[in-house]
C-alpha positions as CSV (number, residue, x, y, z in Angstrom):
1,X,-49.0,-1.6,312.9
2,X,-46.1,-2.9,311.1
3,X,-46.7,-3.4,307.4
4,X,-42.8,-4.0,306.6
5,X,-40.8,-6.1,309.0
6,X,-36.7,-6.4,308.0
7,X,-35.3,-9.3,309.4
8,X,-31.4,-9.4,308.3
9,X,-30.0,-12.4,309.7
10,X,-26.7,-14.5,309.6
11,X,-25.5,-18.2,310.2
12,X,-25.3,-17.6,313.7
13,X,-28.0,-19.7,315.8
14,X,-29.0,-15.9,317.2
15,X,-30.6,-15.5,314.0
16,X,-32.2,-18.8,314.2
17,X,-33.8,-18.6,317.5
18,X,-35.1,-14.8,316.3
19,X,-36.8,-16.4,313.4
20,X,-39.6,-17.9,315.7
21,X,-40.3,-14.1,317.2
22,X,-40.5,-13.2,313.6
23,X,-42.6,-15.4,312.2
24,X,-45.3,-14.7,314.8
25,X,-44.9,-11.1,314.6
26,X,-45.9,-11.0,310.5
27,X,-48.2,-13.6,311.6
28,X,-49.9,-11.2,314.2
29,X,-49.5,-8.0,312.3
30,X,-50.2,-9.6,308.5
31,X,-47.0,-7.5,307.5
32,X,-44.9,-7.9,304.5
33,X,-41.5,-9.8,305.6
34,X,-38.2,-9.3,304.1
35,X,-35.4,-11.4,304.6
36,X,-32.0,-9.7,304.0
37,X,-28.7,-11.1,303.9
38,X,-25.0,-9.0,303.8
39,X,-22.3,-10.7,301.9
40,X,-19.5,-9.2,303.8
41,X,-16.1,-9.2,302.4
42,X,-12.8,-10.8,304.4
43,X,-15.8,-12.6,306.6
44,X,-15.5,-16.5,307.0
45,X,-18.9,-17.4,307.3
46,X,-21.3,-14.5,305.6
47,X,-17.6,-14.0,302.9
48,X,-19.4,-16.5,300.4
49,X,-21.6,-15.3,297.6
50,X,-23.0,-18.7,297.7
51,X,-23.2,-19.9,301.0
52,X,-25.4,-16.7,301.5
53,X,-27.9,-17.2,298.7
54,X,-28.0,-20.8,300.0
55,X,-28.8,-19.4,303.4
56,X,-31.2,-16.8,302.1
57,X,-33.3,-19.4,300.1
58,X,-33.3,-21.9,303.0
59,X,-34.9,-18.8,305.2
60,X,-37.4,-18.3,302.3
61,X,-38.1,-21.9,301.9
62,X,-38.5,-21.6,306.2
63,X,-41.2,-19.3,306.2
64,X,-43.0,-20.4,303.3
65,X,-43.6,-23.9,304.9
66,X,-45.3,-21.5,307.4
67,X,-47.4,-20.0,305.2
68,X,-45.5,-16.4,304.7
69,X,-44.6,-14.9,302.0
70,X,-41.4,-13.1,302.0
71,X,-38.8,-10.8,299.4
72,X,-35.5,-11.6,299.5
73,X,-32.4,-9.3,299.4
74,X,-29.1,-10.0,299.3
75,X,-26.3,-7.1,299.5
76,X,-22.5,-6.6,300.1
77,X,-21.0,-4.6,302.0
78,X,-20.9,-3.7,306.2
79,X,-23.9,-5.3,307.6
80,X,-25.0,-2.3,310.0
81,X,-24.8,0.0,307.2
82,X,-26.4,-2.3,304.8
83,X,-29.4,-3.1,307.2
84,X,-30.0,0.9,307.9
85,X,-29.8,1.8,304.4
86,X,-31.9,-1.3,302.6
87,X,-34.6,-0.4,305.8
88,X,-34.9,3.4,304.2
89,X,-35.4,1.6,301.2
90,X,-38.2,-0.5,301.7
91,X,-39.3,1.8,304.1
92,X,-39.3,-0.7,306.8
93,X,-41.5,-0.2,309.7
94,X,-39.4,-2.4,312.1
95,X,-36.6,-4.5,312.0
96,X,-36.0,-7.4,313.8
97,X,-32.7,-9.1,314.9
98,X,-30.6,-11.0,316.7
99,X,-28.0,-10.8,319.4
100,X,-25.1,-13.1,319.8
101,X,-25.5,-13.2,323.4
102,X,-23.9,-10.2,324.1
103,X,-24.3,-7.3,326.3
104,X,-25.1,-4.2,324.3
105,X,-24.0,-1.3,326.6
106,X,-20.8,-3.0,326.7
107,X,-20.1,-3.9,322.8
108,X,-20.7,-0.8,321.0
109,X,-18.8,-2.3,318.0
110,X,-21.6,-5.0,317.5
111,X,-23.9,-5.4,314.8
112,X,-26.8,-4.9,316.3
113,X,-26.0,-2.0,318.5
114,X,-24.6,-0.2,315.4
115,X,-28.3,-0.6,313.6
116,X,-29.9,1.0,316.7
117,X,-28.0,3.8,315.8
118,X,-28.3,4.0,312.3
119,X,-31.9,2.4,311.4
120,X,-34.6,4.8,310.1
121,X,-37.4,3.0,312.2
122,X,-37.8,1.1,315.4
123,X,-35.7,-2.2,316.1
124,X,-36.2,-5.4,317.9
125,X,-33.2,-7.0,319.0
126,X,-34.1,-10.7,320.0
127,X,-31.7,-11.9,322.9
């Protein structure tokens, strides 16, 4: 059902506790995973080129101990717009993210209520 899952993800431990419901989503659905990552400028802790590929390959290195194989992308830029445009691109049948505990009728300016409104497929948002 989902060949291509997207799962961008951050330093933030939302994006850590949504790695589980990824993993056993490609598991479930032997789907292609890709792990993307948004180098965003003037941002303390997704700001550094290296930090992020550090981040990335740690990911990787994550799911691999599992078993999955997984492409890795890293891009600059605004991560909502990044995320919508790099799911066109690999034509991304779902993607799947985190929250920071927030309330998403109530931040409109989040990240992951921005992607609902911009992805070109379905999106999981992981509480």
């Amino acid at each position: 059902m989902f060949r291509t899952v997207l799962f961008p993800f951050d330093q933030s431990r939302a994006a850590m506790d949504t790695a589980a419901t990824v993993l056993q989503l490609v598991q479930q659905h032997d789907s292609k995973l890709v792990l993307l990552s948004v180098v965003e400028e003037g941002s303390s802790s997704m700001g550094d080129v290296d930090a992020v590929a550090q981040l990335l390959q740690k990911a990787h290195d994550t799911f691999a101990e599992a078993g999955i194989e997984c492409e890795l992308i890293e891009r600059e830029g605004k991560p909502a717009f990044v995320i919508g445009d790099v799911a066109d691109e690999i034509e991304a049948d779902l993607i799947v993210m985190g929250t920071r505990g927030i309330n998403l009728e109530q931040a409109s300016s989040s990240t992951a209520a921005r992607v609902i409104q911009l992805a070109p497929c379905p999106v999981l948002v992981v509480p």
